[in-house]
C-alpha positions as CSV (number, residue, x, y, z in Angstrom):
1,X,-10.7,9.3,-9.8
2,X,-12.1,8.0,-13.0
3,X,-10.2,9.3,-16.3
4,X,-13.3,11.6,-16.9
5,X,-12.7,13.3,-13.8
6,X,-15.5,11.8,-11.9
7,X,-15.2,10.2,-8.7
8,X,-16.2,7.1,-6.4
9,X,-16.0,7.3,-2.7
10,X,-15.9,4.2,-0.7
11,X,-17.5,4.2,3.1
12,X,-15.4,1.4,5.2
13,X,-17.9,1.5,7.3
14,X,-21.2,1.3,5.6
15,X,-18.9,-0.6,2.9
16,X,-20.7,1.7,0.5
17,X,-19.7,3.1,-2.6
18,X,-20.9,6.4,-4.0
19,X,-20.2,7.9,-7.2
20,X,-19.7,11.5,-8.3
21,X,-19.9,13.2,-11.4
22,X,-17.1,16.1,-12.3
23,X,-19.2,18.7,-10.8
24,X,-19.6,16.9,-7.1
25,X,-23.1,15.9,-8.0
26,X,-24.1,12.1,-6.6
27,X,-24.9,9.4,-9.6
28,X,-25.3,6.4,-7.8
29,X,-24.4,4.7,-5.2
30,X,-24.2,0.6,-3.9
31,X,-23.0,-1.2,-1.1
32,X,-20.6,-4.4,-1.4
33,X,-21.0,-7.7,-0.1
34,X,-17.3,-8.1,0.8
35,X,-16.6,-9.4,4.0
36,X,-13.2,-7.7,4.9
37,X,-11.2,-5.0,4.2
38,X,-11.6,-3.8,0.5
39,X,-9.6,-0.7,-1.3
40,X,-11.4,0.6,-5.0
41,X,-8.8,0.9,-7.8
42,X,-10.4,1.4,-10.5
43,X,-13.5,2.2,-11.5
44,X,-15.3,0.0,-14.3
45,X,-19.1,2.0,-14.7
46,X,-21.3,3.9,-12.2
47,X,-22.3,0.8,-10.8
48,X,-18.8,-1.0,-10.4
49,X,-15.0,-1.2,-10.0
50,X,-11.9,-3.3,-9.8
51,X,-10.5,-3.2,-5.7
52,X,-8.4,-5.1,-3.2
53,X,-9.8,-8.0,-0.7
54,X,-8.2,-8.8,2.5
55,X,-10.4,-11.4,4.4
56,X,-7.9,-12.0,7.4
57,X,-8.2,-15.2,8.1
58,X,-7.3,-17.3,11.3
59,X,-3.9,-17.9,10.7
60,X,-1.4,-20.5,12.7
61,X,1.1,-19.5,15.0
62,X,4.9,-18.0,13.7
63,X,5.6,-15.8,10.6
64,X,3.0,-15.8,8.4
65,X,1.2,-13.9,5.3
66,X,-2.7,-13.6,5.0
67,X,-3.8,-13.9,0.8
68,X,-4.9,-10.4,-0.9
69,X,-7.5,-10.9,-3.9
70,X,-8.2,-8.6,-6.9
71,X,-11.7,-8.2,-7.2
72,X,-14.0,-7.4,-9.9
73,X,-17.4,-6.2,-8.0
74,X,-19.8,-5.0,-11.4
75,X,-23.0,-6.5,-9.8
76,X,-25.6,-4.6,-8.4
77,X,-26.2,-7.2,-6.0
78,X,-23.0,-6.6,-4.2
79,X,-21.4,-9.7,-5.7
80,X,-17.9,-10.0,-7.0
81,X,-15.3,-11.9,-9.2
82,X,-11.6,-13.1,-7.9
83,X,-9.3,-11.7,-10.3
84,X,-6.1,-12.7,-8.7
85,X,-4.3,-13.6,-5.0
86,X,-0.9,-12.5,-3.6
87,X,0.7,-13.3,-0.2
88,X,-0.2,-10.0,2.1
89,X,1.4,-8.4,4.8
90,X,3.9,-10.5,6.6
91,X,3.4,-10.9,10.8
92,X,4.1,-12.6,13.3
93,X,1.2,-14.8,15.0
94,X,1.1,-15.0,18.8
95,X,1.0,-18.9,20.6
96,X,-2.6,-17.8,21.7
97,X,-3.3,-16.0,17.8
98,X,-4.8,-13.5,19.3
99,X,-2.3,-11.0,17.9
100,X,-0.1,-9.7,15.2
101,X,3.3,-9.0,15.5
102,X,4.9,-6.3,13.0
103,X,8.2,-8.1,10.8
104,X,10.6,-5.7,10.4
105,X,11.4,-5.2,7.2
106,X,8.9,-7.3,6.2
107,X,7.0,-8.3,3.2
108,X,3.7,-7.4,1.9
109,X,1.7,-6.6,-0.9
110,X,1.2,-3.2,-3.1
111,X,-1.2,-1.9,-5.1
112,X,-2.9,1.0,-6.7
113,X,-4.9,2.3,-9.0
114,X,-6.0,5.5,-10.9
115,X,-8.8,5.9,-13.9
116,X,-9.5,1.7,-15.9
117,X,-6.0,1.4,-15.0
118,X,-5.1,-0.9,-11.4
119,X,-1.4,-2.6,-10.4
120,X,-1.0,-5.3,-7.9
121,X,2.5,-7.1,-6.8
122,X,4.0,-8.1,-4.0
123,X,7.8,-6.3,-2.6
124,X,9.3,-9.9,-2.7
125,X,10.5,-9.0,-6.3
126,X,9.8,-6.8,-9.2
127,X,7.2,-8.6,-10.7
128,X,4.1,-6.5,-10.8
129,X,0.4,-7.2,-13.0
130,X,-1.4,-4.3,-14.7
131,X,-5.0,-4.3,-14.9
132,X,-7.0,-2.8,-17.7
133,X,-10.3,-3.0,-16.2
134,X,-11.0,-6.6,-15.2
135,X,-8.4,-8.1,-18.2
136,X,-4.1,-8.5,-17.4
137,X,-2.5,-5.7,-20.0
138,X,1.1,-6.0,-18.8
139,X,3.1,-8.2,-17.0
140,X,6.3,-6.7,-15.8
141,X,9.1,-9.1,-15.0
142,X,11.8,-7.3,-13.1
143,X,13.0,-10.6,-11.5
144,X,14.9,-10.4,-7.9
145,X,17.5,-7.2,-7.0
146,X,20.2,-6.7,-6.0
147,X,19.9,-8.2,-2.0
148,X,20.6,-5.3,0.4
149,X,21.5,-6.6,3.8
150,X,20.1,-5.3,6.5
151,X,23.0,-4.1,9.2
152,X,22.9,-5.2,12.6
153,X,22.4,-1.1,13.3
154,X,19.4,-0.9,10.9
155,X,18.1,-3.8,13.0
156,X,18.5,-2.7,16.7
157,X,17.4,1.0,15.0
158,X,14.0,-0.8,13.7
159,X,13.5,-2.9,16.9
160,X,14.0,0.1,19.1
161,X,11.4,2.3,17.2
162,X,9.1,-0.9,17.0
163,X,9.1,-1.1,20.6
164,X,9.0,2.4,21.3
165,X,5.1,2.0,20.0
166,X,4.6,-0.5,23.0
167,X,3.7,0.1,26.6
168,X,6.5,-0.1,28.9
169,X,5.0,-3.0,31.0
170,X,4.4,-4.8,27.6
171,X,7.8,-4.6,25.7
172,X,9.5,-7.6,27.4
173,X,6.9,-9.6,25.6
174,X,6.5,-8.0,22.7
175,X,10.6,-8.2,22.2
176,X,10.8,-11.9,22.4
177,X,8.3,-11.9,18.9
178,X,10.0,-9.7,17.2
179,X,10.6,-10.4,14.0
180,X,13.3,-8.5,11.6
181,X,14.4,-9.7,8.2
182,X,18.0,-10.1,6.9
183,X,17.4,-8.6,4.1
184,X,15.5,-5.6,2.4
185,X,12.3,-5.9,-0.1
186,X,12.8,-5.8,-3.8
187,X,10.2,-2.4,-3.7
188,X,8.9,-0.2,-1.5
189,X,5.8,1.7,-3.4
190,X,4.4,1.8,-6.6
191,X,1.8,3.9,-8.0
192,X,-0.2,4.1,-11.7
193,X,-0.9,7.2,-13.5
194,X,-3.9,7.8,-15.5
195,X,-1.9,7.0,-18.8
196,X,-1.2,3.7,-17.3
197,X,2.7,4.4,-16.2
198,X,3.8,2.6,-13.6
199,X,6.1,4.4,-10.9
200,X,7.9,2.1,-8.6
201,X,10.0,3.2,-5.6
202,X,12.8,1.8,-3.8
203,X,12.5,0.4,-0.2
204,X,13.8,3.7,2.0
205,X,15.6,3.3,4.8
206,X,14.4,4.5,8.1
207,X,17.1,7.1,7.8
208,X,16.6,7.9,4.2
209,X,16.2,11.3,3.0
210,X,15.7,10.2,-1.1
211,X,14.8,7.3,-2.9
212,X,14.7,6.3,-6.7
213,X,11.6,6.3,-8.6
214,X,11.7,4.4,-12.1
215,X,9.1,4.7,-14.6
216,X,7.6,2.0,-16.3
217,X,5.8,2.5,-19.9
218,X,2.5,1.1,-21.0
219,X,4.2,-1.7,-22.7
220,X,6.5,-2.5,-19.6
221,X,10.1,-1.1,-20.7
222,X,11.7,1.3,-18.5
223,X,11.6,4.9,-19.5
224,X,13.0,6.9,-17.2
225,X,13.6,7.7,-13.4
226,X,13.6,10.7,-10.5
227,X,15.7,10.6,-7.1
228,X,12.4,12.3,-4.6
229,X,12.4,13.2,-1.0
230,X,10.9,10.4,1.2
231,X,8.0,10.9,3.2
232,X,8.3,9.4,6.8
233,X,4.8,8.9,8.4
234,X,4.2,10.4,11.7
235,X,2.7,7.8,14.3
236,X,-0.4,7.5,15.8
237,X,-1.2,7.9,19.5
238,X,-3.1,5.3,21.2
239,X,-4.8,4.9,24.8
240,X,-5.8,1.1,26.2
241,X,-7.2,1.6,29.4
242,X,-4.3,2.8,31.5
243,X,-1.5,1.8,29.0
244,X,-0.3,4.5,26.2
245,X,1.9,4.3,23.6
246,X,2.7,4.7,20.0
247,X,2.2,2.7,16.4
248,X,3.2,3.4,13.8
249,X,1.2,3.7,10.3
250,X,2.8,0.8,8.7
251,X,0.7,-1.8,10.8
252,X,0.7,-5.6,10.7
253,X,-2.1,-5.7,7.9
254,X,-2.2,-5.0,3.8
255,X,-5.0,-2.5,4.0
256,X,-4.5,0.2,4.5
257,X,-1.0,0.4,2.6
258,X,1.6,2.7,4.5
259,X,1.9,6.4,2.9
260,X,4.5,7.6,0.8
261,X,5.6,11.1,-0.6
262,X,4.0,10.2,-4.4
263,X,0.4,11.4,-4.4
264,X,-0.4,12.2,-7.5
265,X,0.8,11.9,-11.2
266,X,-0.1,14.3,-14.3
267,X,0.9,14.1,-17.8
268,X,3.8,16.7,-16.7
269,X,3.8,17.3,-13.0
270,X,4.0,15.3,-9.9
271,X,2.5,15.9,-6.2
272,X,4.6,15.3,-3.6
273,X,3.6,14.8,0.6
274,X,6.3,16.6,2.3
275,X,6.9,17.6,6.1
276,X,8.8,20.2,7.4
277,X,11.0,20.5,10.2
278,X,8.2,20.8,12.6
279,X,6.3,18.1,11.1
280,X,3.9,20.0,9.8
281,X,2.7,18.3,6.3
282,X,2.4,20.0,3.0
283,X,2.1,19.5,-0.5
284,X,4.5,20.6,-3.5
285,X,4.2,20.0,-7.3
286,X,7.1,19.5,-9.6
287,X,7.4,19.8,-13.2
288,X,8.3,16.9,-14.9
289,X,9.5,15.6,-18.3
290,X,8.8,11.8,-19.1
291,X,9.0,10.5,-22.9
């Protein structure tokens, strides 16, 4: 959503973009000549905006993270500009590299973006870049946390669920790859209001019922912060031929980003993804008061 209240759509599969006035009305619309998986941020005109690449490149065998670009695509001939590049999603590569592995607790890439404004970091630390269209407006230099350790508990309680996702016949294999960090990420989500605020959440537990949001101004000093329910994806269902079995939203790539319970920031209200105690999702909005 642009700050004028329009809106651009973009079509994974066609890799086409369409733009919408504040009425629902089509303006225009162009395809991309990305080859990968691309997210809009921001938007620059009717004919452009600022996104996220991942190419997913061939990678060797062990722990590794694929590159995420910033791109500036303002051409009408689909072309683009590289803005910037972070390490991705952290996986594990098979001997054969034909597959990905999910790292538990791993680390990966965030970003977001709402009206000119578009963030990009990685959860490694607290070091996040705003955009302002195409140009850097704010570096934020949280340096490294606090390091949480992860518990041998919280590591047999990620492994389990991780291999929960896997067909019986398959999870001898799959547990010899597995992956799981010592150590917790710096962040878990961040998110950009239209004012340019930057909201960054704490890494929740699998168990965690709250985490801390803290709130970033426009010129990168903290200004304030709100303890919110955490939203705990449900997982997908899957069928391969005659194995079933479960995975769970946060896969082994950096686009799509997993969910989380902050969708959407006004001036003076928050909207929240909730679930109830059938699973059933729903939306609440909360009054806020930021300075």
């Amino acid at each position: 959503m642009a700050t004028d209240h329009s809106l651009f759509v973009y079509d994974r599969a066609l890799r086409r973009l369409t733009f919408l006035d504040w009425t629902g009305n089509v303006v225009n619309e162009r395809r991309t000549g990305c080859m990968g998986e691309v997210v809009p941020l921001a938007q620059v005109n009717n004919e452009g905006f600022i996104g996220v690449l991942e190419t997913r490149p061939v990678l060797p065998p062990g722990v590794q993270r694929g590159p995420l670009f910033l791109i500036a695509c303002s051409g009408t001939d689909g072309s683009f500009d590289t803005l910037g590049e972070w390490h991705g999603k952290e996986r594990y590569v098979t001997s054969t590299q034909q597959n990905w592995v999910a790292v538990g607790f791993g680390r990966t890439a965030l970003y977001d973006g709402r009206g000119v404004h578009s963030i990009v970091g990685t959860n490694d630390s607290l070091n996040l870049t705003r955009f302002r269209g195409s140009a850097v407006h704010t570096q934020i230099r949280g340096g490294v946390p606090i390091t949480r350790i992860v518990t041998p508990q919280e590591r047999e309680e990620w492994t389990n669920l991780f291999l929960s996702s896997i067909p019986e016949v398959a999870r001898t294999g799959y547990r010899s790859q597995t992956e799981v960090r010592d150590t917790y990420p710096a962040v878990g989500a961040v998110k950009v209001d239209a004012g340019g605020r930057i909201w960054v959440g704490d890494y929740a537990k699998l168990s965690g019922e709250r985490r801390l949001w803290s709130v970033i101004g426009v010129d990168g000093t903290p200004i304030g912060s709100v303890r919110l329910p955490v939203f705990h994806p449900e997982w997908f269902t899957f069928n391969n031929g005659t194995f079933t079995g479960r995975v769970p939203v946060d896969f082994e790539v950096t686009i799509p980003s997993p969910l989380h319970e902050l969708l959407d920031i006004a001036v003076d209200r928050i909207a929240l993804l909730r679930k109830d105690d059938s699973g059933a999702e729903f939306v609440e909005v909360y009054e806020i008061g930021v300075p």
